[in-house]
N, C-alpha and C positions, 0 to 999 in steps of 0.2 A: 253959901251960894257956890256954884260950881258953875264954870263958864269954860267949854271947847270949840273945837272949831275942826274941821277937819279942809283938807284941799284937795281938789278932785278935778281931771284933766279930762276931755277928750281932742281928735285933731280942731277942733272948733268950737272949744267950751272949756274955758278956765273959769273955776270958780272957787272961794271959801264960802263952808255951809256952816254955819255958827250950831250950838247947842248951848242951851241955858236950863241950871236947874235953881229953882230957891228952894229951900225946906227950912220951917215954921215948925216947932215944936212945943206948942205951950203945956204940955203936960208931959208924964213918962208914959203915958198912956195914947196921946192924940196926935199926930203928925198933920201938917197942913203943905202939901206942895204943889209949884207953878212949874210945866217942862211946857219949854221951848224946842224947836229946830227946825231944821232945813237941808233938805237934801238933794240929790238928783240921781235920774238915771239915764244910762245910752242906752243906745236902741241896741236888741242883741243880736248874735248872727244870722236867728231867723229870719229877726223883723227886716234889718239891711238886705238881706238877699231873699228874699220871700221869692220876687223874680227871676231870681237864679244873676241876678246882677248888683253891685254894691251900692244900696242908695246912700249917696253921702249928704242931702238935704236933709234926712233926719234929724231932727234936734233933740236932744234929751229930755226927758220927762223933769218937771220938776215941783217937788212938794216941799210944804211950811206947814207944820202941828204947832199945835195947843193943848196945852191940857191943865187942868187945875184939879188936884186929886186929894181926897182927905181921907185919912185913915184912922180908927179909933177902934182900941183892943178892950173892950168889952170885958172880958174876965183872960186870966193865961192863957186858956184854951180857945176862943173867938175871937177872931179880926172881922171888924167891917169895914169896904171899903166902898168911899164911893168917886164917880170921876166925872167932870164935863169935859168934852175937846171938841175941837175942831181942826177939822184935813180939810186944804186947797191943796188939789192936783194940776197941775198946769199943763198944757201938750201933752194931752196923752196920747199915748200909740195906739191906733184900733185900725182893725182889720173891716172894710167899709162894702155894702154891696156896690157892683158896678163900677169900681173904682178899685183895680186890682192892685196887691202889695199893703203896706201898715203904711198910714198917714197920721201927723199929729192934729189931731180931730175934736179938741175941746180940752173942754173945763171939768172935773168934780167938784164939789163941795160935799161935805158930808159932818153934818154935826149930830152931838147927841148926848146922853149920860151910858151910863153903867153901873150897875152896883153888885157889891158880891160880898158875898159872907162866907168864911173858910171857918173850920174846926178840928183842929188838932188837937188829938189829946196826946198824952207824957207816953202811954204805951202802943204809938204807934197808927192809930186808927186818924184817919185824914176823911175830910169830908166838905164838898163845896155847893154853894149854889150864885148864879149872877143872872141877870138880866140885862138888857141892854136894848134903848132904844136910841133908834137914827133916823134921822132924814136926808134922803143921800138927791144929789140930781145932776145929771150930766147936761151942759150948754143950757144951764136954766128949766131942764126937763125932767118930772123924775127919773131917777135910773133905773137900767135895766137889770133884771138878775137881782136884786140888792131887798134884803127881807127889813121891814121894819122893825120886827120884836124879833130877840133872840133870847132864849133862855136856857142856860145850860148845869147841870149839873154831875156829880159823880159822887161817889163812896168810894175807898180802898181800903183794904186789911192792912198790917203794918208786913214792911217787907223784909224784915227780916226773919219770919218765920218760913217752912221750907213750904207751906202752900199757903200761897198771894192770889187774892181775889180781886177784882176794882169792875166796878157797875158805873157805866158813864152816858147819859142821855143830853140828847139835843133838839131843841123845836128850836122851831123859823113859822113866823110869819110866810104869807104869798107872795112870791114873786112874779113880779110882770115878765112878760116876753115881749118879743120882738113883735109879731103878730096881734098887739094890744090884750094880747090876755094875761092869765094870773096862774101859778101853779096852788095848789090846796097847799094850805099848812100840814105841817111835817112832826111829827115825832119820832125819832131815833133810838135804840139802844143799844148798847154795845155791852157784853160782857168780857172779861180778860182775866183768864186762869191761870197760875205757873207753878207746876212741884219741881222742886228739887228731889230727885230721881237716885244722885249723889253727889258730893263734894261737885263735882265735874261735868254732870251732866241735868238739865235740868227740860224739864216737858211743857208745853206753852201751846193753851188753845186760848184763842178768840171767834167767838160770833159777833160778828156785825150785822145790824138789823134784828139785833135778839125777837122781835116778835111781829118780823115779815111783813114791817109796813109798806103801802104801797106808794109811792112817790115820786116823782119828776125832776127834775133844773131844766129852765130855758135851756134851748139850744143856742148858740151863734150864729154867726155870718156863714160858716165852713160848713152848718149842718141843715141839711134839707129839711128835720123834724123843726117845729115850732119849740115841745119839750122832749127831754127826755128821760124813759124811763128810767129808773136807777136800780141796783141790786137787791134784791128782797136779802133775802136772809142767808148770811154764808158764812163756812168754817174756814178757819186757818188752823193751821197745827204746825210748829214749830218744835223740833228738839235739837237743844244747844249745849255744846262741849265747848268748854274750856281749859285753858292750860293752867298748872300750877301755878 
């Protein structure tokens, strides 16, 4: 059992935020553990002066997790893992219409699972996939922005050879907007290349959106669209020097 605490100030908010871990091992192979904690945050310089004036009413944001996580290694090469938690957000800062500047404006909840299966083998090759479902709801209402299924996965080559590969996707479920509507579910992909050129220099492209899907996120408070488009399909290119 591991038990911290951390202590955190603002001009109008002393507090200790505990951390707690257990871990249960009843095999060499299965791991069973409980995290606790508790945190907080101050409002930052945007959110204070959004009006161009310092609001010192602000209260810090404050959050309490759960989590109860099991893990069980399958053969050398496979981990499964699985997790339940729960997040209460307390005073959170949002930006409201008609009500200019960040007010602390509610509650989240947000509970849910996870589970995910990693694969490592001895020469390097990494490999994952998870899932995760939530039910997330602000002042008792579901939330905005917030997808119910997320599923993600990736592959990479091993890095120490001098060309590195890694294939990484991501779907979401619909999200609500502001507007009471939904954006379509999403699938993502992302490629990520890197040659070693030489000792010192090495070439590095990524595509994101490898195959130009088309997609949205609600907008906010600050944005006149209800969603917004997002990037189709685009290159980076990257070439990095390094010193001895």
């Amino acid at each position: 059992m591991t038990l911290g605490a951390r202590y955190g100030y603002t001009k109008k908010d002393r507090r200790v935020t505990p951390r707690l871990a257990v871990i249960y091992a009843p095999t060499d192979r299965t791991a069973m553990k409980f995290l606790a904690g508790q945190g907080f945050r101050r409002p930052g310089v945007y959110e204070r002066f959004f009006e161009r004036t310092g609001d010192e009413t602000l209260a810090p944001e404050v959050i309490q997790t759960l989590e109860f996580v099991m893990e069980r290694r399958v053969t050398p090469d496979v981990l499964l893992t699985a997790s339940l938690f729960n997040i209460d957000l307390d005073r959170v800062l949002r930006e409201e219409y008609g009500n200019p500047g960040f007010h602390n404006a509610g509650e989240v909840r947000s509970r849910g699972i996870e589970l995910q299966a990693d694969y490592r083998r001895g020469d390097g090759v990494w490999s994952y996939l998870s899932y995760t479902f939530q039910r997330a709801s602000e002042n008792d209402v579901p939330m905005l922005n917030s997808p119910t299924h997320l599923i993600k996965g990736g592959v990479s080559t091993p890095t120490s050879g001098s060309l590195q590969g890694a294939l990484e996707l991501q779907y979401e479920s619909s999200r609500q907007t502001r507007a009471g509507a939904a954006t379509n579910n999403a699938l993502v992909v992302n490629l990520n290349l890197t040659k070693a050129l030489t000792p010192h220099l090495t070439l590095g492209v990524t595509v994101r959106n490898l195959f130009d899907t088309d997609y949205a996120t609600p907008g906010g408070p600050e944005h006149v669209q209800d969603v917004i488009a997002q990037d189709g399909r685009t290159f980076v290119v990257r070439l990095i020097a390094t010193g001895r």
